[in-house]
Structure formats: structure tokens, C-alpha cells
C-alpha positions in Angstrom: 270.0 94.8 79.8 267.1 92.8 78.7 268.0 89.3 75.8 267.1 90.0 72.1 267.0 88.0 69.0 265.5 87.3 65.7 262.1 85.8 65.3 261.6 83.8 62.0 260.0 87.2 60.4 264.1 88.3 60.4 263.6 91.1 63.0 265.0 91.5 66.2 262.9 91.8 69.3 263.8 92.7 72.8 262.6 90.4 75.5 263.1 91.2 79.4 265.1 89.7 80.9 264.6 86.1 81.7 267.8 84.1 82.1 269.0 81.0 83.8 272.1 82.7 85.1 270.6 85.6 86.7 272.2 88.4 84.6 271.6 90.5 81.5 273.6 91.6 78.8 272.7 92.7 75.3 272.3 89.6 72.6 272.3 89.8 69.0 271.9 86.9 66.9 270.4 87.4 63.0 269.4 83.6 62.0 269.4 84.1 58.4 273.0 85.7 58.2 271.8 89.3 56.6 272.1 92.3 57.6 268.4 93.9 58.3 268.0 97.7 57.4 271.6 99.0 57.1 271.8 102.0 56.5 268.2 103.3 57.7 268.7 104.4 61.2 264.7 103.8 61.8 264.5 100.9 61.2 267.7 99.8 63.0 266.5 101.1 65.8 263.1 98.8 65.6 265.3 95.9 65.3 267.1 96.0 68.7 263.2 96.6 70.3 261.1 98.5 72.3 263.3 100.1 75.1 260.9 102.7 76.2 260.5 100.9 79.3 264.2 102.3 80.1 265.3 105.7 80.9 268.0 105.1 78.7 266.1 103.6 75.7 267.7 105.8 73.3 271.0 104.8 74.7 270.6 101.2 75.0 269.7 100.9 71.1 272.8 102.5 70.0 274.5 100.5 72.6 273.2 97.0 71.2 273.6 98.1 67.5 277.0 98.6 68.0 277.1 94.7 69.7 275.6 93.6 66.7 277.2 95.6 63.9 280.7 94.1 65.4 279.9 91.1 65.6 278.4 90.7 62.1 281.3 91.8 61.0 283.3 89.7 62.7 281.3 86.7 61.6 281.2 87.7 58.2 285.8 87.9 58.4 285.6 84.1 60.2 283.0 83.4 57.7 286.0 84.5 54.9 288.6 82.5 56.4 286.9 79.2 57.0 285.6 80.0 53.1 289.0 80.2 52.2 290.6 77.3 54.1 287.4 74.9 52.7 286.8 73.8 56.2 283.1 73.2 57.6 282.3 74.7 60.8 279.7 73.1 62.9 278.4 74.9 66.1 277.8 72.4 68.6 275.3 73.8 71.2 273.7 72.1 74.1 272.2 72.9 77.7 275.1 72.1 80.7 275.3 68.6 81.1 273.5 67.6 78.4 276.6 65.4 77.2 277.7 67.3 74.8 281.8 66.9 75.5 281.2 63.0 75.6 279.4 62.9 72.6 282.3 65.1 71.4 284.8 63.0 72.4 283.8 60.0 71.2 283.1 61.5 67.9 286.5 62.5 67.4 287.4 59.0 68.3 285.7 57.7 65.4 286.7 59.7 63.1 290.4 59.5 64.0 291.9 59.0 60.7 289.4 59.7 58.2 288.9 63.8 59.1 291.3 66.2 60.1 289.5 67.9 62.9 290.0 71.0 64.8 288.3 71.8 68.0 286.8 75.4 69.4 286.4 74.7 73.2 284.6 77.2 74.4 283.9 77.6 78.4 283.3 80.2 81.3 286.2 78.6 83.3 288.7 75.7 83.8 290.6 73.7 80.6 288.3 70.7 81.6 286.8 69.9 78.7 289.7 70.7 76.5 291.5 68.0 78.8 289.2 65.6 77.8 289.1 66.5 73.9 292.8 65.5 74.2 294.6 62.3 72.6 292.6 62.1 69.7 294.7 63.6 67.0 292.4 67.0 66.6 293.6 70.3 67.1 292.2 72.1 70.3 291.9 75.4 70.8 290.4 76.6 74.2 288.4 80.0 74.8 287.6 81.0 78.4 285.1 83.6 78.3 286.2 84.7 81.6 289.8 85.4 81.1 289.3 88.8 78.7 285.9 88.7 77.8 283.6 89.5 80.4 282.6 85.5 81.4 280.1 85.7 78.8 277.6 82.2 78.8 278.6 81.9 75.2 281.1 82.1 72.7 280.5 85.0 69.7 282.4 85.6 66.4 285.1 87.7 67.9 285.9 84.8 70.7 285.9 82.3 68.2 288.1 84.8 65.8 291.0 85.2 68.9 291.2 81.4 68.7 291.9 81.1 65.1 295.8 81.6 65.1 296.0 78.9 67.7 294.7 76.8 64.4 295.8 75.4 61.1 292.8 76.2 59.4 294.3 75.3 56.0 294.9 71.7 57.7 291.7 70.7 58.6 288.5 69.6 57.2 286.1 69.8 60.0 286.0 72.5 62.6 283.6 71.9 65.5 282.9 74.9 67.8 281.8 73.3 71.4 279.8 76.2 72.4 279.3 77.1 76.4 277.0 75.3 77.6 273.8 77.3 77.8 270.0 76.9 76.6 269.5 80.7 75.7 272.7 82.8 74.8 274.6 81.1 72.2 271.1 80.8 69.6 271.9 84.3 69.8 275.3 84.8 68.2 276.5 83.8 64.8 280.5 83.0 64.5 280.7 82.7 61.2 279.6 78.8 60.8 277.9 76.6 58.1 275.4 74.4 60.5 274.8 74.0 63.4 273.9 71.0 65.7 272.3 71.2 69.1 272.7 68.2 71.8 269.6 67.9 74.0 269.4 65.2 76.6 266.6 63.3 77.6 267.4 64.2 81.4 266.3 67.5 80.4 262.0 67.3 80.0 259.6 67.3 77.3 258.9 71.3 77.6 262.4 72.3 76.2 261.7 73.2 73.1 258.5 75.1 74.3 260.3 77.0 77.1 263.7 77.8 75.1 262.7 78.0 71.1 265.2 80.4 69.9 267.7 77.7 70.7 265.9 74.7 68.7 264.6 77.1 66.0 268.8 77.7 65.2 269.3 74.2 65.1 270.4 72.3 61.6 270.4 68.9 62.9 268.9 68.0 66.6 270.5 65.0 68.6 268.8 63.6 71.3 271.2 62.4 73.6 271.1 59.4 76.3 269.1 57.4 74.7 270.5 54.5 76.5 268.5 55.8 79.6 264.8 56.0 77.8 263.9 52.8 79.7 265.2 54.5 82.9 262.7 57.8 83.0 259.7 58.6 82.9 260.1 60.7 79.7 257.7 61.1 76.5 259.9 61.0 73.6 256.9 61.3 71.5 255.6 64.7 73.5 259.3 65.8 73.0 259.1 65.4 69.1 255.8 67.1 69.2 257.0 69.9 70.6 259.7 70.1 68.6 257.9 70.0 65.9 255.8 72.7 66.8 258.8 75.0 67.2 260.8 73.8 64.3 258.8 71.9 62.1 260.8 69.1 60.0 264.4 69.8 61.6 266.6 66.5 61.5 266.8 64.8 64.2 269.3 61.8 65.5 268.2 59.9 68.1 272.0 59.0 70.1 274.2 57.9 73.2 277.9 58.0 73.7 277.7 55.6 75.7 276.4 52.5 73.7 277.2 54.2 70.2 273.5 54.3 69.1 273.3 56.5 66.3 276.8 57.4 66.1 277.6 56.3 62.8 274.7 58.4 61.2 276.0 61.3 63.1 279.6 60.8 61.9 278.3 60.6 58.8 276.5 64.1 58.7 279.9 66.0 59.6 281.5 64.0 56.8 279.4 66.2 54.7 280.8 68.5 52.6 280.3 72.2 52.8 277.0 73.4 52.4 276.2 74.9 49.4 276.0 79.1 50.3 272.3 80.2 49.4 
């Protein structure tokens, strides 16, 4: 199946199918956390695409309005719980490699003591990176998407609802969902969170944002990460704003590294936030 998503007009649009990972699955992801035409068949059916392309077109939208009917309602039930616990969820988002289980990691060392943190570890394979989140007093639950859920290249609401009893919820104050890592897919998917952060790296090029902008359009907050190799690279961090800007005009941005603790403390102080105000 060909990607879709939301555009900033609310709708959903079907893209082909152009994909880092070579294979296609149905996406849904609603950015402004409403349901769009419920209850009018029509216009349901306009927001999962044109699929006329397809032999099956007719079969395909039913298909991919029942993926995003569940997992709306899924979100909204995680939505209810987190709600009820009065813990803030971040979704932590980032391209492979861009450091985002470092940046992670020492993040939670920091703020040993003065949060009671819960971790989401979401990846295809292997406990790695749940390995690594280890020792630092948070709670970690890990999600393979591989093991029951198809090896999806991101984690959606149901995923992060099957990690929930692994959890105190009523325990924590911060939740941080470490998404798969993956420039396109998890844009797509709410899980029921308040904000969410994206981790870009320096190592990745200027053109990000112009090549992936569903991705930095979902972003609350963007960190660019490595900092501590600008002098290193031949890389335009000026371009990169720009181009940011063009695709998200005026979206926060931290300029970090894990590795020399620039910007840490400003980042820290963001998740020490408290929950968003609904609205």
C-alpha cells in the first residue's frame, strides 16, 4: 500500500509509495488529534486518498479507515490513562543513528532524582537500547515491533497500549516514548502523547526537513544533535534552520550534544514542564 498522512489543511492524502525501507503499509496519523468527518462515509473516504490508481481502491479505503479508526481509538484510551495518572508523555522521534538513545540516556542521568521517569523503548529487534536505558532509576518498558506486530518501523497507540501494564503509570511524572528509529513512519501515528520532540543530527544534511516534512511539521520541540562535531563537517547550520523554517515556521529548537552536555540543561528543563494545557 502506498504512505498517507495529514497535511496542515487536517486532511489525509495518499502518497505512493516512497520509503527508506522498501516496503509499504497503510499509515494514518491525524496531527491535530480530531477525528475528520465521522460519520459521513464520503468524506472519509476522501481522507485516506485517491486510490483509483488500484484495482482495489474501494477496498484499500475501507482497509486504511479501519487502521485509523483503531488506532484513534486507541490513542484516545492511552490518552485517558496518562490523563488520569498526571504523567507527561513525550514522543521522542529521530532518524537511525541520529543519537537519540545517547541523548536519552544521559538525560535520564540528569534527571536521576528530581523526575520519576518511565521509559517506552520501542525497536524492530534486539533489547539493545533498552540495555543501555538501564541503571538509571527509570522504569523501562521494551516494545519489539517484530515479535507480534508485523516489524512495523514505528511504534502506534496500540504498541505503546501493550506496554502499559509493564508500567506504574500512577508512579511516574515523565513518560518518554523512544520511538523506532525512522524519518517517515512514526510522524504518522499518534499514541496518545502531549509533545513531541524529534532528534535530528547534524550527520544527517541540510535537505532533511525539505525531503521528510511530515516528520519536522509533528515536531513540538526540534534538537539538533552533535553539535560538538559542527567544526568537523562541512554542514550549513544556517541552510538547516532555513529549511526548517520553511517547513515549520517558528518550532523550538535546542541546539545539543550528549557528548559535551551543550544544551542539556535547557532540554532537561523543557521535560520538567508540566502538562500541557489540553486546547
Amino acid at each position: 500500500m502506498g504512505r498517507f498522512h495529514v497535511h496542515a489543511d487536517g486532511v489525509r492524502h495518499e502518497h505512493p509509495h516512497d520509503h527508506e525501507h522498501g516496503h509499504g503499509h497503510g499509515h494514518g496519523h491525524d496531527h491535530d488529534g480530531h477525528d475528520h468527518g465521522e460519520g459521513d462515509p464520503a468524506q472519509r473516504d476522501a481522507q485516506v486518498g485517491d486510490h483509483s490508481g488500484y484495482e482495489t481502491g474501494a477496498e484499500r479505503v475501507e482497509v486504511l479507515t479501519a487502521i485509523l479508526d483503531e488506532n484513534e481509538r486507541v490513542a484516545r484510551a492511552n490518552r485517558a490513562d496518562f490523563t488520569a495518572a498526571e504523567v507527561r508523555v513525550v514522543n521522542l522521534m529521530s532518524a537511525p543513528g541520529a543519537g537519540k538513545t545517547t541523548l536519552l540516556a544521559e538525560t535520564l542521568r540528569r534527571l536521576a532524582g528530581q523526575l520519576r521517569i518511565g521509559v517506552i523503548e520501542g525497536d524492530i529487534e534486539t533489547s539493545i537500547d533498552a540495555d543501555r536505558l538501564a541503571g538509571f532509576g527509570a522504569e523501562i518498558a521494551l516494545v519489539n515491533t517484530g515479535n507480534g506486530f508485523g516489524g512495523e518501523c514505528h511504534l502506534d497507540a496500540p504498541m505503546v497500549r501493550s506496554a502499559l501494564d509493564r508500567l506504574h503509570l500512577a508512579d511516574l511524572d515523565l513518560l518518554v516514548i523512544e520511538n523506532v528509529g525512522n524519518l517517515v513512519c512514526p510522524a504518522e501515528f499518534e499514541v496518545g502523547e502531549d509533545q513531541r520532540a524529534m532528534i535530528y543530527s547534524i550527520t544527517e544534511g541540510e535537505e532533511k526537513p525539505l525531503k521528510y516534512p511530515v516528520m519536522f511539521r509533528s515536531a513540538d520541540l526540534v534538537l539538533i544533535n552533535k553539535i560538538d562535531l559542527l567544526p568537523f563537517l562541512d554542514f550549513d547550520l544556517t541552510l538547516f534552520r532555513r529549511n526548517l523554517d520553511a517547513v515549520h515556521p517558528g518550532v523550538p529548537v535546542l541546539e545539543v550534544s550528549a557528548r559535551t552536555g551543550e544544551g542539556l540543561d535547557d532540554w532537561c528543563a523543557w521535560l520538567r514542564q508540566p502538562v500541557p494545557a489540553a486546547g
